[in-house]
C-alpha positions as CSV (number, residue, x, y, z in Angstrom):
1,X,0.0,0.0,0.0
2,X,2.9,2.3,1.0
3,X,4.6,1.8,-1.9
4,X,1.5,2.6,-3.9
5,X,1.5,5.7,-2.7
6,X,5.2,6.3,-2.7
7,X,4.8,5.7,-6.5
8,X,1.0,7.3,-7.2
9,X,2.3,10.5,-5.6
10,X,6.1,9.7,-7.6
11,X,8.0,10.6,-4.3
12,X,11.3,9.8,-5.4
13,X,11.4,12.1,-8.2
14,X,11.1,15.1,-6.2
15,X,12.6,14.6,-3.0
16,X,15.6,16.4,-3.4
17,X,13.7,19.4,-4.5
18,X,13.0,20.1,-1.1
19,X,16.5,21.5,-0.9
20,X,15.2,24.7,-2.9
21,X,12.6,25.3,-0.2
22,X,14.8,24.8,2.8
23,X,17.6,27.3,1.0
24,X,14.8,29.8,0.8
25,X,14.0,29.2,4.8
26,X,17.8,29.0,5.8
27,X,18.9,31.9,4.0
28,X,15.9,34.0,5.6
29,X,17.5,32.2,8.8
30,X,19.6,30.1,9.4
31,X,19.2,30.0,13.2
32,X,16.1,28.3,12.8
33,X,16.9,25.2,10.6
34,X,15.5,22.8,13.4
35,X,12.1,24.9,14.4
36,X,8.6,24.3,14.0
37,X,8.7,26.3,11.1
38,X,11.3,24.6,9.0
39,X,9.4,21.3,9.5
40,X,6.1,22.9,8.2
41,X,8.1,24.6,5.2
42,X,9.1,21.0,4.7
43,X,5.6,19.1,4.9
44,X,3.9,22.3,2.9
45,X,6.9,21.9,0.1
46,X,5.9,18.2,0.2
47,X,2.6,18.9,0.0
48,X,2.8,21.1,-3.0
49,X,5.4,18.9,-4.8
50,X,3.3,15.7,-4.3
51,X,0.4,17.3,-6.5
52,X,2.5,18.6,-9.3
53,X,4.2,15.7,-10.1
54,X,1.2,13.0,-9.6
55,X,-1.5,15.8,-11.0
56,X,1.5,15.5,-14.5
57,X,1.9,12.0,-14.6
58,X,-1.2,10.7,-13.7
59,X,-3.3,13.2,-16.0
60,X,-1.4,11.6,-18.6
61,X,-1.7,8.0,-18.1
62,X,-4.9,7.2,-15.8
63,X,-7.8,6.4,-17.8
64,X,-10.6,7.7,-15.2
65,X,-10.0,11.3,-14.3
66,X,-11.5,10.5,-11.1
67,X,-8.1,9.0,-10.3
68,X,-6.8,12.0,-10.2
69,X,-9.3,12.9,-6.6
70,X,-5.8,12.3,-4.6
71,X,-3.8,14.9,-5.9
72,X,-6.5,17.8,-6.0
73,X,-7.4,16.8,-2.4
74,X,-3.6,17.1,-2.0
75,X,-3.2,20.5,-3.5
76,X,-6.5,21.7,-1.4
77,X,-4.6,20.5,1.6
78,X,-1.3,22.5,0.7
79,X,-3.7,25.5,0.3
80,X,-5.5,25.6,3.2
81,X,-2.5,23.9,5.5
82,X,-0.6,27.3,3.8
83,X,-3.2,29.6,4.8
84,X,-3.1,29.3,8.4
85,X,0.4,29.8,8.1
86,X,0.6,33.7,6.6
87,X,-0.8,35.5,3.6
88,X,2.3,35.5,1.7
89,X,2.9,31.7,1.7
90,X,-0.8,31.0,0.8
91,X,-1.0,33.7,-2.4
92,X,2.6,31.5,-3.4
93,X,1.3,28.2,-3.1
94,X,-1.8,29.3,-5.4
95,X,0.0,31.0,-7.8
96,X,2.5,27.6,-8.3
97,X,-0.8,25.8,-8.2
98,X,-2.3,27.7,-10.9
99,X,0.9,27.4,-12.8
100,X,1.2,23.6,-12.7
101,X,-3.0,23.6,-13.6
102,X,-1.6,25.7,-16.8
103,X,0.9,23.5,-17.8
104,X,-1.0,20.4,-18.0
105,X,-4.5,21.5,-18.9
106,X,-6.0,22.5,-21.9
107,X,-6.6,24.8,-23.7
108,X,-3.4,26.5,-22.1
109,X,-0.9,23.4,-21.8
110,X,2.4,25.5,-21.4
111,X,4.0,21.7,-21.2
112,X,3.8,21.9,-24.9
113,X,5.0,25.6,-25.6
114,X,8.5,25.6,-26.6
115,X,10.7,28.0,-24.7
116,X,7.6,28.2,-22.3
117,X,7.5,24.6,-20.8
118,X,11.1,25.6,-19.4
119,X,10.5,28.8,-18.2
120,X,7.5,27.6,-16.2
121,X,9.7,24.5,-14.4
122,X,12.5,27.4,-13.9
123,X,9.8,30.0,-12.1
124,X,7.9,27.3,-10.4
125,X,11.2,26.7,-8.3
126,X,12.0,29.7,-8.2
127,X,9.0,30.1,-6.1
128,X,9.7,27.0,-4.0
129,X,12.8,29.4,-3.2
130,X,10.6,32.3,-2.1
131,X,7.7,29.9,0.0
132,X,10.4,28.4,2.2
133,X,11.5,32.3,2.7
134,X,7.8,33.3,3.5
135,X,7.3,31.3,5.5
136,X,9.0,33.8,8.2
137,X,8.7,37.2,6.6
138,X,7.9,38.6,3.5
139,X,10.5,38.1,0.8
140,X,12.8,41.2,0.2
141,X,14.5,42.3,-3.1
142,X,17.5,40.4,-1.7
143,X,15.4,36.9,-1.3
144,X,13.8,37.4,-4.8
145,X,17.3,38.1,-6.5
146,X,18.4,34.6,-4.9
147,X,15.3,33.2,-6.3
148,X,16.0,34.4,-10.0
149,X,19.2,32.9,-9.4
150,X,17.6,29.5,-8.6
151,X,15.4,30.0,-11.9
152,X,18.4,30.6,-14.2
153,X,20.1,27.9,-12.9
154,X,17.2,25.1,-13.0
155,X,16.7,27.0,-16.5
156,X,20.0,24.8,-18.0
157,X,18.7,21.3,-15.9
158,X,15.3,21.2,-17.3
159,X,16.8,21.6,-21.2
160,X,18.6,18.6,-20.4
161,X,16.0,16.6,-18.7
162,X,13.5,17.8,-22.3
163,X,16.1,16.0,-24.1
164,X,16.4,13.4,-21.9
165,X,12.3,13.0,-22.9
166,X,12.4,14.0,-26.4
167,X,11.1,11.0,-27.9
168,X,8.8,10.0,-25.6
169,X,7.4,13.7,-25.9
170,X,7.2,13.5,-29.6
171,X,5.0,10.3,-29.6
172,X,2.8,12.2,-27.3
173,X,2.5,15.2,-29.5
174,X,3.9,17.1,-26.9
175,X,6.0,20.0,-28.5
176,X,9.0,21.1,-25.6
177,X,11.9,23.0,-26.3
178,X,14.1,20.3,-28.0
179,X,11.0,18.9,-30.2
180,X,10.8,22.7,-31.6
181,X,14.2,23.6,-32.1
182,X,16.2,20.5,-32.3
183,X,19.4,19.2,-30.4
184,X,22.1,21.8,-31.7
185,X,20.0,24.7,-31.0
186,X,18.7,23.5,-27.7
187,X,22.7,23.0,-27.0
188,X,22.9,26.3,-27.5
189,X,20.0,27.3,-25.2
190,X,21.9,25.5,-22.6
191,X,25.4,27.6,-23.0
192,X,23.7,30.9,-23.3
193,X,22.1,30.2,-19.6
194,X,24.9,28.9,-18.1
195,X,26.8,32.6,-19.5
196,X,23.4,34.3,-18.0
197,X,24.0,32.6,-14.3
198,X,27.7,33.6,-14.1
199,X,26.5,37.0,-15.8
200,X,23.7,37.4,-12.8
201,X,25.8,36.0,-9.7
202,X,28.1,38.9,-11.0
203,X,25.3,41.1,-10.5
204,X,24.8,40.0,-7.2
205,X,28.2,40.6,-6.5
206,X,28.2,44.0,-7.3
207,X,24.9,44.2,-5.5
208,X,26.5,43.0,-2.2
209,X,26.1,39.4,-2.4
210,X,29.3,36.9,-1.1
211,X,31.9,37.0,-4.0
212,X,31.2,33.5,-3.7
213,X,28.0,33.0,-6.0
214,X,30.2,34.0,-9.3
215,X,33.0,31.3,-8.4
216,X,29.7,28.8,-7.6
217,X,28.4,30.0,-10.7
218,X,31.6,29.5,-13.0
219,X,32.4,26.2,-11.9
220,X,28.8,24.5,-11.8
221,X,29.1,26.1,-15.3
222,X,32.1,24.3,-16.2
223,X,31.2,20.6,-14.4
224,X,27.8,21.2,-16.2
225,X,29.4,21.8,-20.3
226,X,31.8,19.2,-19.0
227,X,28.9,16.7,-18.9
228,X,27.1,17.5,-21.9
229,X,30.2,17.5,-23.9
230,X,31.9,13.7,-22.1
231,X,28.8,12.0,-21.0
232,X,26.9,10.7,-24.5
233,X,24.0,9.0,-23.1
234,X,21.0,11.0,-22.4
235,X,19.3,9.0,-18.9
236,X,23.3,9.1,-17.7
237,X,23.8,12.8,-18.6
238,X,20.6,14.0,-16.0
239,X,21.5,11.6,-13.5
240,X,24.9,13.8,-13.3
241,X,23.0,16.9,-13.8
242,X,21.0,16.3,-11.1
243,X,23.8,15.3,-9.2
244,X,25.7,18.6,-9.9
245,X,22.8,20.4,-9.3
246,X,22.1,18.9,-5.6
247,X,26.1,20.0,-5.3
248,X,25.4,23.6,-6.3
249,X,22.3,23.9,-3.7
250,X,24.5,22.2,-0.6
251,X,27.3,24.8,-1.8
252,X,24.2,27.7,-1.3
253,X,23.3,25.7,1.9
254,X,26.9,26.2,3.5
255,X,26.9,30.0,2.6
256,X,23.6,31.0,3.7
257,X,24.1,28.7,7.3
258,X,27.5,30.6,7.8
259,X,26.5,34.0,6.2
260,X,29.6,33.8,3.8
């Protein structure tokens, strides 16, 4: 039964997301990594995580929509669990919400928008980044520039996981960056955002930010080429991704817990 639910609800896939929340809660701060509040950042996060990736899959696949009951009761849950929280948290998890109901359902389906699909995974973190901030104040200018960081970064990650799908995506008519543009462009894509993170953590930088976030920046930059260029095998080439990318956000972790 467990792992039923384990699997309806695709746990394993997004575990390690929860890191992006609890970045956004440390680096609000960092003295309360073990309070009540972290713990409901983390069940909320869960929450939230459990319906976009069932509500995707399962939309997909399940022949009775009525199937689908779990992860809307899920969502509802996240919302009102959110709401007696604060304001801010609750208008954050509805607008991810409404942006994960977009990208799946028609007529909107942004899933199938080239350019768009990845925009929409890079924002959607980007506010995971700013719930698990909210969660004790309202996010600053300095918390939403971190945040655009996260976006640009993910930005690079969810190229390579599209190409990691592009087949299957073709066969279901779904039409993501790589299906629209092809391999060498989408390539591309992926260089000119890696030169836009380096170009922003310089910009936060000069804003005040730890001189740290451009050498972060340039070497997750260079690990993450690295890849694309030695690794030829698509499944292989995420799985480092993904690794590099839990690497950059425990890098993040050790700056914001020390204030670096």
């Amino acid at each position: 039964m467990l792992t039923k639910i384990l699997n309806y609800f695709r746990v394993k896939d997004w575990l390690h997301i929860l890191g992006i929340p609890s970045l956004g809660f440390v680096y609000n701060n960092s003295f309360s990594l073990f309070s009540t509040e972290f713990i409901s950042i983390l069940i909320l996060s869960s929450l939230g995580l459990a319906f976009a990736y069932s509500f995707d899959t399962n939309y997909e696949i399940l022949k009775s929509k009525t199937q689908l009951v779990p992860s809307i009761v899920v969502f509802m849950f996240a919302l009102v669990y959110s709401y007696f929280l604060n304001s801010t948290t609750f208008y954050l998890v509805f607008v991810g919400g409404l942006l994960i109901l977009l990208y799946i359902l028609p007529p909107f389906r942004l899933k199938s928008i080239p350019l768009v699909v990845t925009l929409t995974n890079a924002v959607e973190f980007s506010l995971l980044f700013l719930i698990g901030y909210s969660i004790l104040s309202f996010p600053n200018i300095a918390a939403i520039y971190i945040s655009i960081f996260v976006g640009i970064a993910s930005f690079p990650a969810q190229l390579v996981h599209e190409i990691t799908h592009l087949s299957k995506d073709k066969e279901k008519g779904l039409v993501t960056t790589p299906v629209r543009f092809g391999l060498k462009s989408t390539y591309s894509l992926i260089f000119g955002s890696l030169i836009a993170l380096i170009s922003w953590s310089l910009f936060l930088y000069i804003y005040g930010f730890s001189f740290l976030f451009p050498i972060l920046s340039i070497v997750f930059s260079i690990f993450f080429y690295t890849v694309l260029k030695v690794i030829k095998n698509t499944t292989k080439t995420r799985i480092y991704i993904r690794y590099l990318s839990i690497a950059l956000g425990l890098s993040l972790l050790f700056i914001f817990l020390f204030r670096l």
